[in-house]
N, C-alpha and C positions, 0 to 999 in steps of 0.2 A: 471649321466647327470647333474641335479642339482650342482651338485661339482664341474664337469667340466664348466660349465656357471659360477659359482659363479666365479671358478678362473681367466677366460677369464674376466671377467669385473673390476679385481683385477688390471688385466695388463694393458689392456686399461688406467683405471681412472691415474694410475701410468704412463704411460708413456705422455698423457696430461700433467701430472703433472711437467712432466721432460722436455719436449719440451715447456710451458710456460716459467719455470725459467729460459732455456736456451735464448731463446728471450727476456727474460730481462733485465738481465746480459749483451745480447750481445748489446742492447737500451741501459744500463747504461754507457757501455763502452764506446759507441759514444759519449753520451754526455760531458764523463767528456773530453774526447778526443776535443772537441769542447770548454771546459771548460763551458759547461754548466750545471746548476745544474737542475736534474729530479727533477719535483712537487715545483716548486719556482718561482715566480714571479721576475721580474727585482726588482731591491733595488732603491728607490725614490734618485736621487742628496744629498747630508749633505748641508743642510744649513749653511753656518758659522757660526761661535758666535758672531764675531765681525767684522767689516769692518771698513777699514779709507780711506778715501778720500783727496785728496789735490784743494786749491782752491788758483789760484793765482791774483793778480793784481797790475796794475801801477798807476801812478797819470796824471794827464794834458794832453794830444798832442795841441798844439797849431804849428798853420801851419802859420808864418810868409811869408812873399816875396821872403828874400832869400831862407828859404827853397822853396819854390817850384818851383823860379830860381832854384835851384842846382839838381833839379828833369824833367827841360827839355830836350826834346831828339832833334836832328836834323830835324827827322819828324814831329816835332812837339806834339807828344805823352810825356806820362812825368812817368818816373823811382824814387822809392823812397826804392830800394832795401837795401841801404848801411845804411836804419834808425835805425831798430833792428838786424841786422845781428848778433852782436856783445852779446845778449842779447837773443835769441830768445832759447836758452837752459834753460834758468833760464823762460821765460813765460812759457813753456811747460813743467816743470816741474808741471804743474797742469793740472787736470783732468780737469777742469773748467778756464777758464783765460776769466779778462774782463782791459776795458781802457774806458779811460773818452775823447771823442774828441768836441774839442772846436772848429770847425768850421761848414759851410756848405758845401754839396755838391750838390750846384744848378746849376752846368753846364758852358760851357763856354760863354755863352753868356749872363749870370747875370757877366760877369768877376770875373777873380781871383784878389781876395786882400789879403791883413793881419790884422794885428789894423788900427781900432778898429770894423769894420765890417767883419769878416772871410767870404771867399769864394775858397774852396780848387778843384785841380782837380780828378774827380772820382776814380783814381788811387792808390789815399792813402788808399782806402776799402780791395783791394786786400792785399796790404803792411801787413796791420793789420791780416789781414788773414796768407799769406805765412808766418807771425812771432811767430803763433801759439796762436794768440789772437779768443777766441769764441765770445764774448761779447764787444758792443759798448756802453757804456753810453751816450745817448744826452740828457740829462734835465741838462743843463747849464744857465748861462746868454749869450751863442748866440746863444738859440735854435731860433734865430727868425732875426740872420744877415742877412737873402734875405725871408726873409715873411715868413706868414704860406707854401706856396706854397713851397719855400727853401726848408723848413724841409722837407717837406713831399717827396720833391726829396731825401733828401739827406738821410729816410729810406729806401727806396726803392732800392737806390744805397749799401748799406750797406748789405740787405737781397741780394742782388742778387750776393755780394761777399762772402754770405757762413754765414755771421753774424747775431748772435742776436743783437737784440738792446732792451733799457731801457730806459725809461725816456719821449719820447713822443711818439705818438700814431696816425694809420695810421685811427681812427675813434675809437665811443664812443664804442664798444664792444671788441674793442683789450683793451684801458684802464681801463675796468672793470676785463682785466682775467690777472692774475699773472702770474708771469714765474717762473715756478718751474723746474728745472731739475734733472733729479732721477742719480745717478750714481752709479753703483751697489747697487743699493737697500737703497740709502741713499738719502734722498729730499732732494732740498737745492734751500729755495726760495729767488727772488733777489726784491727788492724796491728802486727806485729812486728819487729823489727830485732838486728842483735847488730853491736858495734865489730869483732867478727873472728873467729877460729876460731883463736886463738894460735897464730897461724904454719902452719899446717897447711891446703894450698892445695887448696879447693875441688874437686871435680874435673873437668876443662876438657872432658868430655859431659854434665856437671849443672850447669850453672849457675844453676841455677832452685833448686836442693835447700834451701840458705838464701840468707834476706833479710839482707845488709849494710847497715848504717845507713850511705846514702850521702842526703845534703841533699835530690838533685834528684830521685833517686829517691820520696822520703817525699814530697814536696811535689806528684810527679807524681799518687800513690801515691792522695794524701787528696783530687786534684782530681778523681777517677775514683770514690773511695767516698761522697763528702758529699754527695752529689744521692739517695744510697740511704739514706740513713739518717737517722736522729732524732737518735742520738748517735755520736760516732767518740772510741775509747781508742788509744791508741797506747802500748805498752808496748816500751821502747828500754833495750839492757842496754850499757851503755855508762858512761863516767866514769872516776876514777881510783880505785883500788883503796884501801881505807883510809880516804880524806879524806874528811871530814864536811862538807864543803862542793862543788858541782859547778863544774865549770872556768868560764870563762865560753864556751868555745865551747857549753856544754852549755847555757845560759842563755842564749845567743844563737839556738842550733837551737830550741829550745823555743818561745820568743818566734813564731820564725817560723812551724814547724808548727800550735801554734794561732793566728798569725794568718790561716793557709791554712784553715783548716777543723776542726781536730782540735778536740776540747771536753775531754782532761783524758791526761796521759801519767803513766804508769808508771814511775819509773826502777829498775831492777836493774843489778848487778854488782858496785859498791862494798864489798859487804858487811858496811858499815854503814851506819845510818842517816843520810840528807842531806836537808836542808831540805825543806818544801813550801811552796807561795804560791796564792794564787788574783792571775791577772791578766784583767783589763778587756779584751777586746777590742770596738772599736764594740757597747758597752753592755752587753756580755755576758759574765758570771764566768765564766772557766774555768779549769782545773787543774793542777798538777803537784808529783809528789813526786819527787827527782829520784834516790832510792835510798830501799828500803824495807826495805834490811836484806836480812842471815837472817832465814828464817824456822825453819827447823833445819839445825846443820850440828856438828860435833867443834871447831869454834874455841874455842879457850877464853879470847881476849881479853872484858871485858866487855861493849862496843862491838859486838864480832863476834856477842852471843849476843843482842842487841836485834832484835825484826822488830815488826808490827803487823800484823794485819788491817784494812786497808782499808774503809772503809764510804765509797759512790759514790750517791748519788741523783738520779735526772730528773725531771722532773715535763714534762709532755705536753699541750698544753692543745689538744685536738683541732680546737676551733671556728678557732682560728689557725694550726692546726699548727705551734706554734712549742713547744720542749723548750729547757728549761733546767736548767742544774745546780744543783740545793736544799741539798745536804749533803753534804759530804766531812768524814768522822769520822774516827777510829781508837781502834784499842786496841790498847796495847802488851804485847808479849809477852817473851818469853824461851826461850830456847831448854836447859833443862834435863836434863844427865843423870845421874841415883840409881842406887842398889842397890837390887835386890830380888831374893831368893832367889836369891840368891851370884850375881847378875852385874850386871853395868851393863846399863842400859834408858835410852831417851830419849824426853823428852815434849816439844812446846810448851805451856806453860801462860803463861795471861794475867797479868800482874803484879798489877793491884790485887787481883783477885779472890783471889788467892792470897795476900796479903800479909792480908788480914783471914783466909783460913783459917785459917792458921797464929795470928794472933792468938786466934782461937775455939778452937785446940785441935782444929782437923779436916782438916788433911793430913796424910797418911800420909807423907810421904816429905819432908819439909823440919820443922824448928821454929826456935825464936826466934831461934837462933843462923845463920838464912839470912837472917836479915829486912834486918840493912843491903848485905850485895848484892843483893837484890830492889827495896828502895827505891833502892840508887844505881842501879839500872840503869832504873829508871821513873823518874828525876829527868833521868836521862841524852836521855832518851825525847820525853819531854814537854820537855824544854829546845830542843834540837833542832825540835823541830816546831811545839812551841805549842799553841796552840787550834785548833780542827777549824772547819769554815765551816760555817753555816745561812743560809740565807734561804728561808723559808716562804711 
């Protein structure tokens, strides 16, 4: 009996034994069947190693009379589609795109003008928008053409068409907090300035409204953002008007700003183009163009109608957290305006790209007889600036 017991609990333990692994097996089989793996947690995302970012920008809009004649409609509404049309591949070519606008948008009933008071209609916010533009810069000299009040329309109008803005401030706690924008994991913060408000004095219960390019300021400025960020731009409207070359106080601030921190500034107001350089600081290339032009405006010096789109690249190398500058490009443009169906219209179109259309026989609105003011103003261009920076 015993023996017999014994063997009976023999068979049992054994066939448990056999009907568990079966149920195992046939659980393992599902899983992989599912492509899941039994006893394994999900695997965390790979971090990258490295990321690069593109960051682009133009110089000037200045909104003269005829342009924004050539932007009215029948109903009295005003179109300013045909301004970057031409161009809006090369601004979006950046994760990030900003522009510098030299007017106000205070409405119709401050009226629209041109020089030397700007007063543009709300219209041109969109423009900049549908062109693939993120960023307004307004700390100019006419951040104050239709009053504090102006301004303060004309952010308001700006943010309601999708845009950031830089440079003045809708009260004392927006001017206190920086604008950093993170783009895959890469911060990249922005600082504005303007040499003045031509004469036309701030008003003494806003003084926060715009940033004035004062030294101690900027240097305070970029020793408060560089601990937050990967990269810092500083875009400074400043210089002397005309001269294709910047003063040397301008060359001396610059120096200093990126040896504080800054990794690449912007220059506007000139409204021509002025040199760029890459300089060395403890090891490290950084940037400056010290005027970027028009980028559209009614001047009709040759000079005055040269701008570029800006091409900026970082690269990120996460394992060091250390970002460095790879690329500063451009492409030169122009500032064009034609006839079509009996009126004047105005575009930016890129220079070479348009210099071989017209060779091919496929622009509508220029032929061979525009070719030597298109090449002298891309000779003009690329003289001035030279060759663009890579290091990969």
């Amino acid at each position: 009996m015993e023996v017999d017991s014994l063997y009976r609990r023999i068979i049992v333990t054994l066939f448990i034994i056999f009907v568990g692994t079966l149920a195992s097996f046939q659980a393992y089989s599902w899983a992989i069947s599912l492509d899941i793996q039994p006893s394994q947690g999900v695997s965390p995302a790979k971090v990258p190693e490295t990321e690069t970012i593109t960051l682009t920008a133009a110089g000037d809009c200045l909104m003269h009379m005829p342009q924004v004649n050539s932007g009215l409609q029948a109903d009295g509404s005003y179109r300013f589609d045909t301004f970057f049309a031409d161009v809006a591949d090369l601004i979006r070519e950046g994760d990030y795109s900003s522009t510098s606008l030299e007017t106000a948008l205070a409405g119709p009933e401050s009226s629209y003008t041109g020089y030397p008071m700007f007063n543009s209609p709300d219209e041109i916010a969109n423009t900049f928008k549908q062109a693939g533009f993120d960023m307004v810069i307004t700390a100019n000299n006419h951040s104050l053409d239709r009053s504090y009040s102006g301004g303060i329309r004309t952010l308001k109008v700006l943010r309601t068409a999708g845009l950031d803005t830089l440079g003045t401030y809708l009260n004392p706690g927006e001017a206190s907090t920086f604008l950093i924008k993170e783009i895959r994991g890469v911060k990249v913060g922005y600082l504005a300035y303007t040499y003045g408000t031509n004469g036309i004095p701030i008003p003494s219960e806003h003084p926060e409204y715009v940033n004035i390019l004062d030294k101690e300021k900027v240097l305070s400025d970029i020793e408060k953002l560089r601990p937050q960020v990967d990269a810092l731009i500083l875009v400074l409207h400043w210089g002397v008007e005309y001269q294709p070359r910047p003063t040397q106080d301008q060359v001396s601030m610059a120096r200093a700003f990126l040896a504080a921190g800054a990794d690449a500034i912007l220059g506007s107001h000139p409204h021509v183009i002025q040199t760029m350089e890459i300089i060395n600081v403890k090891g490290k290339n950084k940037f400056v163009i010290y005027g970027m032009g028009n980028f559209i405006s009614n001047q009709q010096e040759l000079e005055r109608k040269c701008g570029i789109v800006l091409k900026l690249r970082f690269k990120k190398d996460f394992d060091t957290d250390e970002t460095r500058l790879i690329e500063a490009s451009y492409t030169p443009t122009f500032s064009h305006p034609y006839q079509a169906n009996g009126r004047i219209h105005y575009r930016v179109i890129p220079l070479s790209k348009t210099i071989e259309k017209i060779k091919q026989g496929q622009e509508p609105f220029m032929d061979n007889s525009d070719l030597p003011l298109l090449e002298a103003a891309l000779r003009s261009t690329l003289t001035q600036l030279g060759p663009g920076y890579q290091d990969q």
